[in-house]
BALOBA-1460 file (C-alpha; in Angstrom, 3 decimals):
// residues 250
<rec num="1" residu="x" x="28.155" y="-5.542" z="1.219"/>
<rec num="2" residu="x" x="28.663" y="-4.852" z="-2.407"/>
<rec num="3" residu="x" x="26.687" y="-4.563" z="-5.578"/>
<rec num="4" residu="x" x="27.422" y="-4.492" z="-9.006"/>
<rec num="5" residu="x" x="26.127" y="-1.937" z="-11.986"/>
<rec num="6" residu="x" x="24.716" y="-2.628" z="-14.442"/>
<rec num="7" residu="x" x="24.331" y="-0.869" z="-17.616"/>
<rec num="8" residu="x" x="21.603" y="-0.052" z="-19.348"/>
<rec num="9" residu="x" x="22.708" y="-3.003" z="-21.881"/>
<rec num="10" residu="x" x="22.757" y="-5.676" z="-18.841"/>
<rec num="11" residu="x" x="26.672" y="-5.506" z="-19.029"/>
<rec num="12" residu="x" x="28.439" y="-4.562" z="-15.584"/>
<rec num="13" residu="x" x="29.959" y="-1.095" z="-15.446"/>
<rec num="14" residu="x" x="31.828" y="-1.709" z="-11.749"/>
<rec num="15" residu="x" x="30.736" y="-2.351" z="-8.001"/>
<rec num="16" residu="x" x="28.889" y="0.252" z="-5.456"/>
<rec num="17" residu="x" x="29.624" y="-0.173" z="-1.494"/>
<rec num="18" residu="x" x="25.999" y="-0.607" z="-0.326"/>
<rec num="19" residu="x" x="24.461" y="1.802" z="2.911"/>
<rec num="20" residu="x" x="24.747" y="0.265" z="6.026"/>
<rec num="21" residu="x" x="20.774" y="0.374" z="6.004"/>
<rec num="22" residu="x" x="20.696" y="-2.634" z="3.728"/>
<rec num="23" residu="x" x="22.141" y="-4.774" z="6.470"/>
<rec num="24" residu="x" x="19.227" y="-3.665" z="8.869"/>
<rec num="25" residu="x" x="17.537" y="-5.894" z="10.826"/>
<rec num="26" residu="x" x="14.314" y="-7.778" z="9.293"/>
<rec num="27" residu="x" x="11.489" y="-6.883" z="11.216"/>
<rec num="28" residu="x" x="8.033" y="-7.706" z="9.940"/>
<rec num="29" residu="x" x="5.933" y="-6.880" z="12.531"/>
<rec num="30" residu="x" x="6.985" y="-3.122" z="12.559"/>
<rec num="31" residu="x" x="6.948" y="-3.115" z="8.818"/>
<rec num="32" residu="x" x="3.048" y="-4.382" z="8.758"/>
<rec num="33" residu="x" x="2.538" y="-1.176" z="11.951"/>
<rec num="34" residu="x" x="4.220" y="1.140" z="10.144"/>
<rec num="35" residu="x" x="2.406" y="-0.010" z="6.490"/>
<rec num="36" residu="x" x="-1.292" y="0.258" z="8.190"/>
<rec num="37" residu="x" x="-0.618" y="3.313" z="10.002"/>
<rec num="38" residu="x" x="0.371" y="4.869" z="6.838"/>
<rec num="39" residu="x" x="-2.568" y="3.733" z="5.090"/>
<rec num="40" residu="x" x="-4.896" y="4.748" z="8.037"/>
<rec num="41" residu="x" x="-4.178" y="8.289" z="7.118"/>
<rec num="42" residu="x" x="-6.494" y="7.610" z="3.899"/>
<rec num="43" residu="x" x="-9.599" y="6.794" z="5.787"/>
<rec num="44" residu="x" x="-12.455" y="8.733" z="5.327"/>
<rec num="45" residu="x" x="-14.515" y="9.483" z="8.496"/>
<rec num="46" residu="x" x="-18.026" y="8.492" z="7.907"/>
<rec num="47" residu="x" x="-21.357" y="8.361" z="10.403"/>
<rec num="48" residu="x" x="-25.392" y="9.082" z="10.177"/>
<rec num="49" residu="x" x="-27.315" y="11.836" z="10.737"/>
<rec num="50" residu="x" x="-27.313" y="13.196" z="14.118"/>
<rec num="51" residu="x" x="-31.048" y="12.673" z="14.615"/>
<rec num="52" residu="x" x="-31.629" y="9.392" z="12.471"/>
<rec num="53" residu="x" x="-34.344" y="7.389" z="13.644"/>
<rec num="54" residu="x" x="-35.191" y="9.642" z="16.565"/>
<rec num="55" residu="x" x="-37.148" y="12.455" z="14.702"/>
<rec num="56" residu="x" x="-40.745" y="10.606" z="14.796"/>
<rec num="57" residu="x" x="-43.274" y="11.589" z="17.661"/>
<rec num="58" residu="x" x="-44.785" y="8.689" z="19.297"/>
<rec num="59" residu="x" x="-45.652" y="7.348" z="22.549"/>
<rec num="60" residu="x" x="-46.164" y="4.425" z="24.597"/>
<rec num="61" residu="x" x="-49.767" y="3.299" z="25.252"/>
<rec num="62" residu="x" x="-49.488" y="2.125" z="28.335"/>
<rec num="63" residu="x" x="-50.458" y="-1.022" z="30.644"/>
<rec num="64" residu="x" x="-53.583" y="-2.997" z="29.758"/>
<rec num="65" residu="x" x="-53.384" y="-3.611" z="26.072"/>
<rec num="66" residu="x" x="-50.906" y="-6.636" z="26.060"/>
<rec num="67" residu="x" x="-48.627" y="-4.390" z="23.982"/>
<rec num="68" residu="x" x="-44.978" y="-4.297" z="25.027"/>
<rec num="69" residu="x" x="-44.065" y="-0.542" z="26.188"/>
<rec num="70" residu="x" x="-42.422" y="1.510" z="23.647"/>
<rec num="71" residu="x" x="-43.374" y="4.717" z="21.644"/>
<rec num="72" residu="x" x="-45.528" y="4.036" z="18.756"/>
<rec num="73" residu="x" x="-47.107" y="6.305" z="16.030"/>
<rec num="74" residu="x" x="-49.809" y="8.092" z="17.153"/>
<rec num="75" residu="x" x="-51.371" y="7.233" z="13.613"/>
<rec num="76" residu="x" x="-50.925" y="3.275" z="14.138"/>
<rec num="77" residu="x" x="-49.107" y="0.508" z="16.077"/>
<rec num="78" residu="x" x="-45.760" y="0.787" z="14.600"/>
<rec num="79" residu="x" x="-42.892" y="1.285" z="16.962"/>
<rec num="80" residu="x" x="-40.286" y="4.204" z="16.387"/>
<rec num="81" residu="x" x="-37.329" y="5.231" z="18.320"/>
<rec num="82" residu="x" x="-35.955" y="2.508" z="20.214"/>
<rec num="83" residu="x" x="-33.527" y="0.721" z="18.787"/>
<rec num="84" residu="x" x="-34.650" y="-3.120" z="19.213"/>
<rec num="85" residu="x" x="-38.260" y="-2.056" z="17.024"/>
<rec num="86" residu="x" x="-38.615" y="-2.462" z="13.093"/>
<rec num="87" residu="x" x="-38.220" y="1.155" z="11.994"/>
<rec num="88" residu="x" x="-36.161" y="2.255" z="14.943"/>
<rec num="89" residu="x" x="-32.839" y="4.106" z="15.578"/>
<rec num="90" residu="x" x="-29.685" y="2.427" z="15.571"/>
<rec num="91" residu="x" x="-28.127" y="1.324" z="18.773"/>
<rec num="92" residu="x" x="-24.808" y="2.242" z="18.658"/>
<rec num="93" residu="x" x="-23.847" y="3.958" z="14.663"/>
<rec num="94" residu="x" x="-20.920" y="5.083" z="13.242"/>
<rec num="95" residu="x" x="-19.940" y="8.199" z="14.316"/>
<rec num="96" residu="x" x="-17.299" y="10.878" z="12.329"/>
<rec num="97" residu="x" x="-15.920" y="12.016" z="15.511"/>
<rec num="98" residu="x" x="-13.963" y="8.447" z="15.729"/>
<rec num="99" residu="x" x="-10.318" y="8.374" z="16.015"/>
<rec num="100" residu="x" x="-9.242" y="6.237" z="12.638"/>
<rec num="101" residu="x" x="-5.408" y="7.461" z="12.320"/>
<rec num="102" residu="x" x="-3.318" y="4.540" z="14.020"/>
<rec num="103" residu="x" x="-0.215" y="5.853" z="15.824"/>
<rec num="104" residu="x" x="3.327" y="4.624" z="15.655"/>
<rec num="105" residu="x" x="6.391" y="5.923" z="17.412"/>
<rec num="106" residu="x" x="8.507" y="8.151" z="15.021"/>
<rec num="107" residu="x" x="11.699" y="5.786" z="16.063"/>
<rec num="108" residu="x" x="9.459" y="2.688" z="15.079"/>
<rec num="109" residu="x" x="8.741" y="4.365" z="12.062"/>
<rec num="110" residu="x" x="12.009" y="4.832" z="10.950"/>
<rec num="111" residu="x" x="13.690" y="1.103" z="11.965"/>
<rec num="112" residu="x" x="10.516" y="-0.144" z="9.964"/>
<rec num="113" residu="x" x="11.568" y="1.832" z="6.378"/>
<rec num="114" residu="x" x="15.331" y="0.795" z="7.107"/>
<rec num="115" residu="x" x="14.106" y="-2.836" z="7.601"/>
<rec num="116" residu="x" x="12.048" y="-2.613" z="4.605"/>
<rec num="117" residu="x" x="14.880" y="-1.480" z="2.523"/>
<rec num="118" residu="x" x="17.048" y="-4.558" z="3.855"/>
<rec num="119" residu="x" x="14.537" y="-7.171" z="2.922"/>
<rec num="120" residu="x" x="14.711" y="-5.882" z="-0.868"/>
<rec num="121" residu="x" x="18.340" y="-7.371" z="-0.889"/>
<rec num="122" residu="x" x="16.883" y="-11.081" z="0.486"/>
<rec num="123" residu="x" x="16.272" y="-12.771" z="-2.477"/>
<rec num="124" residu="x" x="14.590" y="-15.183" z="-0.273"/>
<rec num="125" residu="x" x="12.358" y="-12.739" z="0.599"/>
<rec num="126" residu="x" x="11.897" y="-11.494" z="-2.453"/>
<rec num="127" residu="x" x="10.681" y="-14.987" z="-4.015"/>
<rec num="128" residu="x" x="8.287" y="-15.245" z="-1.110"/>
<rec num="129" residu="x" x="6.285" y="-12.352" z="-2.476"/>
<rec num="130" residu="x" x="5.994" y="-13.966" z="-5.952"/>
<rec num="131" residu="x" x="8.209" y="-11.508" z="-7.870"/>
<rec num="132" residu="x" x="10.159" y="-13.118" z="-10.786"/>
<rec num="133" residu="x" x="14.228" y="-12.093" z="-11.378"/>
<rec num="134" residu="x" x="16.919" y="-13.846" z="-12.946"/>
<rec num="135" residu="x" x="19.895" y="-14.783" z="-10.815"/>
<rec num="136" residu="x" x="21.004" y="-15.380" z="-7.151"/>
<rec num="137" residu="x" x="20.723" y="-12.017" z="-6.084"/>
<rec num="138" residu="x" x="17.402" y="-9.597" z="-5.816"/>
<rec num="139" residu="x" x="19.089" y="-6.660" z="-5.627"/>
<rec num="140" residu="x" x="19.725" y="-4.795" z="-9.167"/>
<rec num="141" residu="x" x="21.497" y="-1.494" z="-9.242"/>
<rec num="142" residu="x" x="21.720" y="0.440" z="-12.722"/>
<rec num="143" residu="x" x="24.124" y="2.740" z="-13.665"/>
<rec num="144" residu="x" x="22.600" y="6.873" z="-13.922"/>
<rec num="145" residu="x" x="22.525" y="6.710" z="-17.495"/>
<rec num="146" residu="x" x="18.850" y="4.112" z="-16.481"/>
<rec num="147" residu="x" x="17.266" y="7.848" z="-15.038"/>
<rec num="148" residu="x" x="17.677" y="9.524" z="-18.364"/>
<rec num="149" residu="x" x="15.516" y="6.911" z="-19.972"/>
<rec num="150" residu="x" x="12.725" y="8.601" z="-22.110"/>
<rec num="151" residu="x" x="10.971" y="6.073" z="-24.036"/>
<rec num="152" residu="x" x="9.444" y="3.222" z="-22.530"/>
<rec num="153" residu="x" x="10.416" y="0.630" z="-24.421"/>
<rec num="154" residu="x" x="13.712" y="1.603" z="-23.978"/>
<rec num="155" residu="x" x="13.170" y="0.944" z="-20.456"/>
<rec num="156" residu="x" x="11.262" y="-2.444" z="-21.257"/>
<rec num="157" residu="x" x="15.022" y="-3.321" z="-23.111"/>
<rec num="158" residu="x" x="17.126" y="-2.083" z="-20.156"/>
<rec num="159" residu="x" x="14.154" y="-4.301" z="-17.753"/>
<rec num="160" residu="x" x="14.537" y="-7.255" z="-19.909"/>
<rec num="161" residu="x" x="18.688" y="-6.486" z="-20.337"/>
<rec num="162" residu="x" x="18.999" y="-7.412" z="-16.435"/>
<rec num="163" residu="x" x="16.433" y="-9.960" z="-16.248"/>
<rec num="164" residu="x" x="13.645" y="-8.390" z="-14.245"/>
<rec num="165" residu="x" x="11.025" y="-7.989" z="-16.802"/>
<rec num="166" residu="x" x="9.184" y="-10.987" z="-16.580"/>
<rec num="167" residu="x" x="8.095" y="-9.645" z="-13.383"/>
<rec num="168" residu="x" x="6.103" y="-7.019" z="-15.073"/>
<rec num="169" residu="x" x="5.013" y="-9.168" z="-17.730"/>
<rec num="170" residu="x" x="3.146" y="-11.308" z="-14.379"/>
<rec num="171" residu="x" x="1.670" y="-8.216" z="-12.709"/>
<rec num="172" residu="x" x="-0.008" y="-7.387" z="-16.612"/>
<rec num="173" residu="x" x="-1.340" y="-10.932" z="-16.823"/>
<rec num="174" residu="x" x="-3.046" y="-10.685" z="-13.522"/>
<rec num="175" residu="x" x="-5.061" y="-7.434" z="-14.313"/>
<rec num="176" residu="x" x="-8.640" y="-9.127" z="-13.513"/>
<rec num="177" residu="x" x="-12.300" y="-7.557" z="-12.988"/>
<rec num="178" residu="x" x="-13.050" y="-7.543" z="-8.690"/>
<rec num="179" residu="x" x="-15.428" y="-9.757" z="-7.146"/>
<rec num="180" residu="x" x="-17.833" y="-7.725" z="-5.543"/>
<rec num="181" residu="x" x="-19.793" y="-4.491" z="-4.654"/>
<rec num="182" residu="x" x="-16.085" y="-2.734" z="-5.588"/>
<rec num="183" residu="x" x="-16.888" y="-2.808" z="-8.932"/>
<rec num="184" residu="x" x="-18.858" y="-0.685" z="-8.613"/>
<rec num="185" residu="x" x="-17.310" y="1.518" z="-6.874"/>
<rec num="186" residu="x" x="-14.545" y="3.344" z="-8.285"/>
<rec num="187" residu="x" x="-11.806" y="0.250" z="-7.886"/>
<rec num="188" residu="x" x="-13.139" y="-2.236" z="-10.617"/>
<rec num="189" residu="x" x="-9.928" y="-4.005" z="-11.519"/>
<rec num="190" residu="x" x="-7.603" y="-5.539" z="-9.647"/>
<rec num="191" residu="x" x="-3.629" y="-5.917" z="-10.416"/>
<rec num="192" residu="x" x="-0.905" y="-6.968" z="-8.882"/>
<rec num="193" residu="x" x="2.380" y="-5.043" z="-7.727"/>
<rec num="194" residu="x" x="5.543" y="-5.482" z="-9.501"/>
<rec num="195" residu="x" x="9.173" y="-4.044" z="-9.090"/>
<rec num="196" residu="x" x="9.779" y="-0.479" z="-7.204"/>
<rec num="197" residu="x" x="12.039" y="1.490" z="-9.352"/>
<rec num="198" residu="x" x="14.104" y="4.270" z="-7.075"/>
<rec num="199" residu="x" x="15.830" y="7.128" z="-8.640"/>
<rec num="200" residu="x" x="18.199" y="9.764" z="-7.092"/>
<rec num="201" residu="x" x="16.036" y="12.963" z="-7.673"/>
<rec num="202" residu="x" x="12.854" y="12.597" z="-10.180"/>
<rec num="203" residu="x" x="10.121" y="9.628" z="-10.709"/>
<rec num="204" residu="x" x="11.185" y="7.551" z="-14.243"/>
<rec num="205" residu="x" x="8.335" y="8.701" z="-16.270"/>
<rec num="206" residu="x" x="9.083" y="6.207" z="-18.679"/>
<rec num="207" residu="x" x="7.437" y="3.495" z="-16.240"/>
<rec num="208" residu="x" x="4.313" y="4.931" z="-15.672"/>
<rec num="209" residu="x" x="2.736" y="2.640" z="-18.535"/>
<rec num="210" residu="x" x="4.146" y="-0.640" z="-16.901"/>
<rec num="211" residu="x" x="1.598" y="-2.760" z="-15.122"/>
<rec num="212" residu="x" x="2.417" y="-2.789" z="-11.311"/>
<rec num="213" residu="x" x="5.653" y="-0.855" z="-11.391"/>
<rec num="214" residu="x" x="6.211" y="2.075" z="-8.877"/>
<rec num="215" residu="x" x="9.020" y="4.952" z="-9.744"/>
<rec num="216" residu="x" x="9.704" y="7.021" z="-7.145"/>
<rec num="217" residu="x" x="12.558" y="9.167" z="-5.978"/>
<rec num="218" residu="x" x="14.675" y="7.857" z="-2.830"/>
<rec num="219" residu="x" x="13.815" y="11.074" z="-0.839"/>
<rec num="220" residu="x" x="9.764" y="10.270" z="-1.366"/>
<rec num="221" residu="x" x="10.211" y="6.544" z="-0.881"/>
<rec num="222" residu="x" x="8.170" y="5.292" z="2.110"/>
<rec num="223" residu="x" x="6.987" y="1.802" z="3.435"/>
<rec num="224" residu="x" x="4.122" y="1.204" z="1.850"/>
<rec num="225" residu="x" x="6.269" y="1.512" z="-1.886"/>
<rec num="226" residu="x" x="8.824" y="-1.083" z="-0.044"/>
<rec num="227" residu="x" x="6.165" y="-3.509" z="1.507"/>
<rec num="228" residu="x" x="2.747" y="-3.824" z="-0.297"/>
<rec num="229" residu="x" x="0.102" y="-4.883" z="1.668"/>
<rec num="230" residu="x" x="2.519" y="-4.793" z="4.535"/>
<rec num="231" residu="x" x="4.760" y="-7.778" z="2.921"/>
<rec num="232" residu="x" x="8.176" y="-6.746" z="2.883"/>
<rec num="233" residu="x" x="10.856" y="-7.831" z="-0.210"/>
<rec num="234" residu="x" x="9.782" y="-6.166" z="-3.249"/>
<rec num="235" residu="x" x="11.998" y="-6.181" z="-5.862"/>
<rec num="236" residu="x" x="13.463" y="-3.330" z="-6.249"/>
<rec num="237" residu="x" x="15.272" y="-1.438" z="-8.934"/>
<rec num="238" residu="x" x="17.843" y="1.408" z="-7.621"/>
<rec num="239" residu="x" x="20.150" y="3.245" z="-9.628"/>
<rec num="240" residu="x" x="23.577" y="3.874" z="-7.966"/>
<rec num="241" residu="x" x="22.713" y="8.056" z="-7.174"/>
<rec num="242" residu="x" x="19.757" y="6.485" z="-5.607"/>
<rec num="243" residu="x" x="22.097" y="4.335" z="-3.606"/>
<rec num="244" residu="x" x="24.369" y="7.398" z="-2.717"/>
<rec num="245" residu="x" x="21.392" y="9.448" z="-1.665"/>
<rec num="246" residu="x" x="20.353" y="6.894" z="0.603"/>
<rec num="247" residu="x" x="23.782" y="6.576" z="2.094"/>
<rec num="248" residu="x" x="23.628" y="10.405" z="2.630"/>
<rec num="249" residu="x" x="20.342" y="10.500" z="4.285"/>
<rec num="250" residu="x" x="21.459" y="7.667" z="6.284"/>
Protein backbone atom coordinates (compact mmCIF):
# COMPACT_ATOMS: atom_id res chain seq x y z
CA UNK A 1 0.00 0.00 0.00
CA UNK A 2 1.29 3.35 -0.99
CA UNK A 3 0.80 6.97 -0.18
CA UNK A 4 1.69 10.03 -1.65
CA UNK A 5 3.41 13.41 -0.01
CA UNK A 6 2.35 16.13 0.00
CA UNK A 7 3.95 19.37 0.44
CA UNK A 8 3.29 21.88 2.53
CA UNK A 9 1.82 23.79 -0.72
CA UNK A 10 -0.70 20.71 -1.45
CA UNK A 11 1.67 19.74 -4.42
CA UNK A 12 3.02 16.00 -4.29
CA UNK A 13 6.69 15.63 -3.43
CA UNK A 14 6.79 11.51 -4.20
CA UNK A 15 5.19 8.22 -2.69
CA UNK A 16 5.96 6.50 0.93
CA UNK A 17 5.54 2.48 1.21
CA UNK A 18 2.99 2.41 4.07
CA UNK A 19 3.69 -0.07 7.54
CA UNK A 20 2.22 -3.22 7.29
CA UNK A 21 0.06 -2.02 10.41
CA UNK A 22 -2.15 -0.01 8.11
CA UNK A 23 -3.42 -3.18 6.52
CA UNK A 24 -4.46 -4.54 10.06
CA UNK A 25 -7.47 -6.04 10.62
CA UNK A 26 -10.64 -3.75 11.60
CA UNK A 27 -11.74 -4.69 14.82
CA UNK A 28 -14.21 -2.50 16.65
CA UNK A 29 -15.05 -4.30 19.46
CA UNK A 30 -11.39 -4.41 20.82
CA UNK A 31 -10.95 -0.83 19.82
CA UNK A 32 -14.18 0.30 22.08
CA UNK A 33 -12.24 -2.39 25.20
CA UNK A 34 -9.18 -1.03 24.74
CA UNK A 35 -10.70 2.92 24.46
CA UNK A 36 -12.78 2.41 27.93
CA UNK A 37 -10.13 0.67 29.67
CA UNK A 38 -7.91 3.49 28.93
CA UNK A 39 -10.29 5.96 30.06
CA UNK A 40 -11.14 3.90 33.25
CA UNK A 41 -7.73 4.78 34.48
CA UNK A 42 -9.20 8.49 34.98
CA UNK A 43 -11.85 7.56 37.43
CA UNK A 44 -11.83 8.96 40.61
CA UNK A 45 -12.77 6.60 43.51
CA UNK A 46 -15.49 8.13 45.48
CA UNK A 47 -17.79 6.73 48.65
CA UNK A 48 -19.46 8.18 52.11
CA UNK A 49 -18.37 8.39 55.33
CA UNK A 50 -17.67 5.25 57.05
CA UNK A 51 -20.27 5.84 59.76
CA UNK A 52 -23.01 7.86 57.73
CA UNK A 53 -26.33 7.42 58.99
CA UNK A 54 -25.33 5.02 61.74
CA UNK A 55 -23.91 7.55 64.35
CA UNK A 56 -27.47 8.41 66.09
CA UNK A 57 -28.45 6.49 69.39
CA UNK A 58 -31.87 5.19 69.33
CA UNK A 59 -33.85 2.27 70.13
CA UNK A 60 -36.77 0.29 69.41
CA UNK A 61 -39.81 0.66 71.71
CA UNK A 62 -40.99 -2.44 71.67
CA UNK A 63 -44.38 -4.55 71.24
CA UNK A 64 -47.65 -2.90 72.27
CA UNK A 65 -47.59 0.52 70.75
CA UNK A 66 -48.65 -0.39 67.09
CA UNK A 67 -45.28 1.05 66.06
CA UNK A 68 -43.27 -1.01 63.59
CA UNK A 69 -39.83 -2.16 65.37
CA UNK A 70 -36.92 -0.09 64.58
CA UNK A 71 -34.59 2.29 66.61
CA UNK A 72 -36.01 5.64 67.08
CA UNK A 73 -34.72 8.85 68.85
CA UNK A 74 -34.93 8.69 72.27
CA UNK A 75 -36.08 12.47 72.00
CA UNK A 76 -39.12 11.59 69.52
CA UNK A 77 -40.59 9.04 67.07
CA UNK A 78 -38.29 9.47 64.24
CA UNK A 79 -36.55 6.40 62.97
CA UNK A 80 -32.62 6.36 62.49
CA UNK A 81 -30.35 3.71 61.34
CA UNK A 82 -32.02 1.33 59.23
CA UNK A 83 -31.93 1.86 55.94
CA UNK A 84 -35.75 1.55 54.71
CA UNK A 85 -36.66 4.77 57.50
CA UNK A 86 -36.71 8.60 56.46
CA UNK A 87 -33.40 9.75 57.93
CA UNK A 88 -31.70 6.40 57.79
CA UNK A 89 -28.39 4.93 56.47
CA UNK A 90 -27.97 3.90 53.08
CA UNK A 91 -28.38 0.32 52.13
CA UNK A 92 -25.74 -0.50 50.07
CA UNK A 93 -23.31 3.13 49.21
CA UNK A 94 -20.57 3.69 47.22
CA UNK A 95 -17.60 2.57 48.55
CA UNK A 96 -13.68 3.85 47.51
CA UNK A 97 -12.36 0.48 47.98
CA UNK A 98 -14.19 -0.53 44.48
CA UNK A 99 -12.22 -1.88 41.71
CA UNK A 100 -12.94 0.89 38.72
CA UNK A 101 -9.74 0.14 36.39
CA UNK A 102 -11.15 -2.28 33.57
CA UNK A 103 -8.54 -4.84 32.43
CA UNK A 104 -7.52 -5.80 28.95
CA UNK A 105 -4.94 -8.30 27.82
CA UNK A 106 -1.64 -6.51 26.81
CA UNK A 107 -1.89 -8.59 23.28
CA UNK A 108 -5.56 -7.18 22.95
CA UNK A 109 -4.23 -3.99 23.64
CA UNK A 110 -1.86 -3.87 21.09
CA UNK A 111 -4.08 -5.56 17.93
CA UNK A 112 -6.65 -2.79 19.10
CA UNK A 113 -4.00 0.44 18.44
CA UNK A 114 -2.81 -1.43 15.14
CA UNK A 115 -6.52 -1.77 14.13
CA UNK A 116 -7.14 1.71 15.02
CA UNK A 117 -4.36 2.93 12.92
CA UNK A 118 -5.80 0.83 9.85
CA UNK A 119 -9.24 2.30 10.02
CA UNK A 120 -7.63 5.94 9.58
CA UNK A 121 -6.78 4.80 5.92
CA UNK A 122 -10.80 3.69 5.29
CA UNK A 123 -12.16 6.59 3.97
CA UNK A 124 -15.35 4.84 4.49
CA UNK A 125 -14.73 4.81 7.85
CA UNK A 126 -13.60 7.94 8.08
CA UNK A 127 -16.94 9.57 6.58
CA UNK A 128 -18.87 7.49 9.07
CA UNK A 129 -17.47 9.56 11.90
CA UNK A 130 -18.53 12.86 10.24
CA UNK A 131 -15.03 14.19 9.42
CA UNK A 132 -14.89 16.29 6.19
CA UNK A 133 -11.68 15.72 3.48
CA UNK A 134 -11.39 16.31 -0.03
CA UNK A 135 -10.73 13.34 -2.28
CA UNK A 136 -11.04 9.48 -2.46
CA UNK A 137 -8.59 8.76 -0.02
CA UNK A 138 -8.53 9.63 4.01
CA UNK A 139 -5.20 9.14 4.45
CA UNK A 140 -2.89 12.44 4.06
CA UNK A 141 0.82 12.19 4.57
CA UNK A 142 2.95 15.56 4.55
CA UNK A 143 6.30 15.89 3.76
CA UNK A 144 8.84 16.84 7.24
CA UNK A 145 9.10 20.26 6.22
CA UNK A 146 4.78 20.22 7.84
CA UNK A 147 6.75 19.54 11.60
CA UNK A 148 8.76 22.69 11.34
CA UNK A 149 5.60 24.70 11.05
CA UNK A 150 5.66 27.67 13.58
CA UNK A 151 2.85 29.87 12.95
CA UNK A 152 -0.53 28.71 12.90
CA UNK A 153 -1.86 30.07 10.14
CA UNK A 154 0.74 28.73 8.28
CA UNK A 155 -0.53 25.49 9.29
CA UNK A 156 -4.28 26.61 8.59
CA UNK A 157 -2.64 27.21 4.68
CA UNK A 158 -0.80 23.85 4.59
CA UNK A 159 -4.58 22.30 6.26
CA UNK A 160 -6.51 24.06 3.67
CA UNK A 161 -3.48 23.29 0.80
CA UNK A 162 -4.54 19.42 1.10
CA UNK A 163 -8.09 19.84 1.67
CA UNK A 164 -8.64 18.85 5.27
CA UNK A 165 -9.48 22.09 6.81
CA UNK A 166 -12.99 22.24 6.56
CA UNK A 167 -12.90 19.59 9.06
CA UNK A 168 -11.68 21.96 11.63
CA UNK A 169 -13.73 24.68 10.50
CA UNK A 170 -16.94 21.90 11.64
CA UNK A 171 -15.46 20.94 15.01
CA UNK A 172 -15.25 25.21 15.70
CA UNK A 173 -18.87 25.58 14.63
CA UNK A 174 -20.04 22.95 17.00
CA UNK A 175 -18.43 24.50 20.20
CA UNK A 176 -21.93 24.69 22.20
CA UNK A 177 -22.79 25.37 26.07
CA UNK A 178 -23.72 21.50 27.84
CA UNK A 179 -27.06 20.59 28.82
CA UNK A 180 -26.96 19.90 32.29
CA UNK A 181 -25.54 19.83 35.90
CA UNK A 182 -21.90 19.73 33.80
CA UNK A 183 -22.00 23.15 33.45
CA UNK A 184 -21.43 23.56 36.28
CA UNK A 185 -18.97 21.58 36.84
CA UNK A 186 -15.74 22.23 35.37
CA UNK A 187 -16.76 20.84 31.59
CA UNK A 188 -19.21 23.69 30.43
CA UNK A 189 -18.73 23.49 26.69
CA UNK A 190 -18.89 20.92 24.54
CA UNK A 191 -16.86 20.46 21.05
CA UNK A 192 -16.36 18.13 18.77
CA UNK A 193 -13.08 16.17 17.66
CA UNK A 194 -11.43 16.90 14.49
CA UNK A 195 -8.25 15.53 12.63
CA UNK A 196 -5.23 13.77 14.74
CA UNK A 197 -2.09 15.27 13.54
CA UNK A 198 1.07 12.66 14.18
CA UNK A 199 4.57 13.82 14.06
CA UNK A 200 7.87 11.81 14.18
CA UNK A 201 9.33 13.20 17.53
CA UNK A 202 7.53 16.51 19.07
CA UNK A 203 3.63 17.64 19.32
CA UNK A 204 2.97 20.56 16.34
CA UNK A 205 2.55 23.41 18.63
CA UNK A 206 1.23 25.33 15.96
CA UNK A 207 -2.21 23.32 16.34
CA UNK A 208 -2.88 23.79 19.72
CA UNK A 209 -5.28 26.85 18.83
CA UNK A 210 -7.36 24.67 16.31
CA UNK A 211 -10.75 23.60 17.54
CA UNK A 212 -10.78 19.72 17.94
CA UNK A 213 -7.36 18.96 16.54
CA UNK A 214 -4.96 16.58 18.49
CA UNK A 215 -0.92 16.75 17.75
CA UNK A 216 0.83 14.20 19.13
CA UNK A 217 4.06 12.38 18.49
CA UNK A 218 3.80 8.67 16.97
CA UNK A 219 5.69 7.22 20.03
CA UNK A 220 2.81 8.87 22.55
CA UNK A 221 -0.04 8.05 20.19
CA UNK A 222 -2.58 5.72 21.87
CA UNK A 223 -6.26 4.59 21.14
CA UNK A 224 -8.17 6.91 22.56
CA UNK A 225 -6.25 9.86 20.05
CA UNK A 226 -7.14 7.19 17.10
CA UNK A 227 -10.81 6.35 18.18
CA UNK A 228 -12.78 9.06 20.13
CA UNK A 229 -15.38 7.90 22.10
CA UNK A 230 -14.30 4.46 21.08
CA UNK A 231 -15.26 5.15 17.20
CA UNK A 232 -12.49 4.24 15.15
CA UNK A 233 -11.48 6.33 11.61
CA UNK A 234 -10.35 9.65 12.55
CA UNK A 235 -8.79 11.48 10.12
CA UNK A 236 -5.59 11.60 10.52
CA UNK A 237 -2.70 13.74 9.48
CA UNK A 238 0.92 11.90 9.50
CA UNK A 239 3.97 13.25 8.23
CA UNK A 240 6.21 10.69 6.41
CA UNK A 241 9.04 10.45 9.70
CA UNK A 242 5.89 9.73 11.50
CA UNK A 243 5.22 7.00 9.02
CA UNK A 244 8.89 5.67 9.28
CA UNK A 245 8.75 5.67 13.04
CA UNK A 246 5.80 3.66 12.99
CA UNK A 247 7.30 1.21 10.58
CA UNK A 248 10.27 0.98 13.05
CA UNK A 249 8.29 0.38 16.09
CA UNK A 250 6.36 -2.04 14.15
Amino acid sequence: MKAQIKGLDGAVQGEIDLPAVFAEEYRPDLIRKAVIASQSTRYQPHGTYVNAGVESVGTGWGSGRGASHVPRLHNGSRAVKVPQARGGRAAHPPKVEKVLIKAINKKEKAKAIRSAIAATVNAELVRERGHLFEGDDSIVVMDNAFEAVVRTQDLVRALSAVGVYADVEKAKDSHRVRAGRGKMRGRRYKQKKSLLIVTADEPLAAARNLAGVDAVPVGALNVEHLAPGTHAGRLTVWTAGAIQRLEDRS
